[in-house]
Each structure stands twice: as structure tokens, then as C-alpha cells.
C-alpha positions in Angstrom: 94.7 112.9 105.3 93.4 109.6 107.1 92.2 107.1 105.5 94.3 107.8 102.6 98.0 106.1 103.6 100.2 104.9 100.8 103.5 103.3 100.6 106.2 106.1 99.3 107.7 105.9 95.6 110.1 103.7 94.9 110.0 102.1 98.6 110.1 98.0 98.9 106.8 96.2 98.6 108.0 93.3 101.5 110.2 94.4 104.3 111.6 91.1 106.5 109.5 88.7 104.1 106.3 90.9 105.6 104.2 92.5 102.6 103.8 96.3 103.5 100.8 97.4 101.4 98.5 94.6 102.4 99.9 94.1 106.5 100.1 97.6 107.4 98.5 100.1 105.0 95.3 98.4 104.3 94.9 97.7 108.1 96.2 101.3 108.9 93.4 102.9 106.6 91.0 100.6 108.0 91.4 102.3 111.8 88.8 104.5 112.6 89.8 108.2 113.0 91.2 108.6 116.5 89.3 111.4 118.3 91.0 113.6 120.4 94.5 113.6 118.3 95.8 117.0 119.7 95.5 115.8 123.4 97.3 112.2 122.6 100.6 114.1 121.6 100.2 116.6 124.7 100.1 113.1 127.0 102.8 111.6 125.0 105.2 114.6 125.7 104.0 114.8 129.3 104.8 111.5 129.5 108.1 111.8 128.3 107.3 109.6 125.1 108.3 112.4 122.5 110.0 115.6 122.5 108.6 119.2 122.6 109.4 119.3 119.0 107.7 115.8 117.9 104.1 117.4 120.1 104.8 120.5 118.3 104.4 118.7 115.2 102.3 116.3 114.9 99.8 118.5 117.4 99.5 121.1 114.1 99.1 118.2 111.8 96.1 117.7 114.1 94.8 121.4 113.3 95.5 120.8 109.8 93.8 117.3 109.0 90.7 118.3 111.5 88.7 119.7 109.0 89.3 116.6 106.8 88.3 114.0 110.2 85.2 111.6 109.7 83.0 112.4 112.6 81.5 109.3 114.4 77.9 109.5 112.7 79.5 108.7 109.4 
């Protein structure tokens, strides 16, 4: 769901000295929903950036979370 990132259970708070909650997941949240998500993955795999497998993927998380997507008025 976006804007709704957490770190995992039982997962370190600093990685390398670098605080995870407040340098990545605060600042991840804060990004403002990406539009066009399913096409991003197809260019990534016809780029040769991920696999078939990885489109397949995160392309239906796409179609899952689309519903869920903040449209740009908001």
C-alpha cells in the first residue's frame, strides 16, 4: 500500500551506522505515488533490468495497489 512502508519485525533499526526508519522510510513514504507503475516494470524488463518473472510481479502488485493510488488532485 504506498505511503504506508514500515521496517519488518525484529529487523535492525541502523544498518552501516545509517538509521533505517528516519533515512529511508520516512523519505520513501514521503515520494509521491509514481504514475504509470505497470509501464515502469515493462521498460525495466525490455531493458533488460529485471527478469520476466520480477515484471510479472511487481506489474500485478501494480493491479493490486491501483485502487488504493492517490490520484494527483489530492
Amino acid at each position: 500500500m504506498p505511503y504506508n512502508l514500515n521496517v519488518a519485525a525484529g529487523q535492525p533499526e541502523t544498518v552501516c551506522n545509517v538509521e533505517i526508519y528516519e533515512n529511508y522510510v520516512v523519505r520513501l513514504n514521503a515520494q509521491s505515488e509514481i504514475m504509470g507503475c505497470e509501464d515502469s516494470f515493462q521498460d525495466a524488463f525490455f531493458l533488460n533490468r529485471i527478469g520476466a518473472r520480477a515484471a510479472y510481479i511487481y506489474i500485478q502488485q501494480c493491479k493490486l495497489n491501483a485502487d488504493s493510488a492517490p490520484t494527483v488532485a489530492e
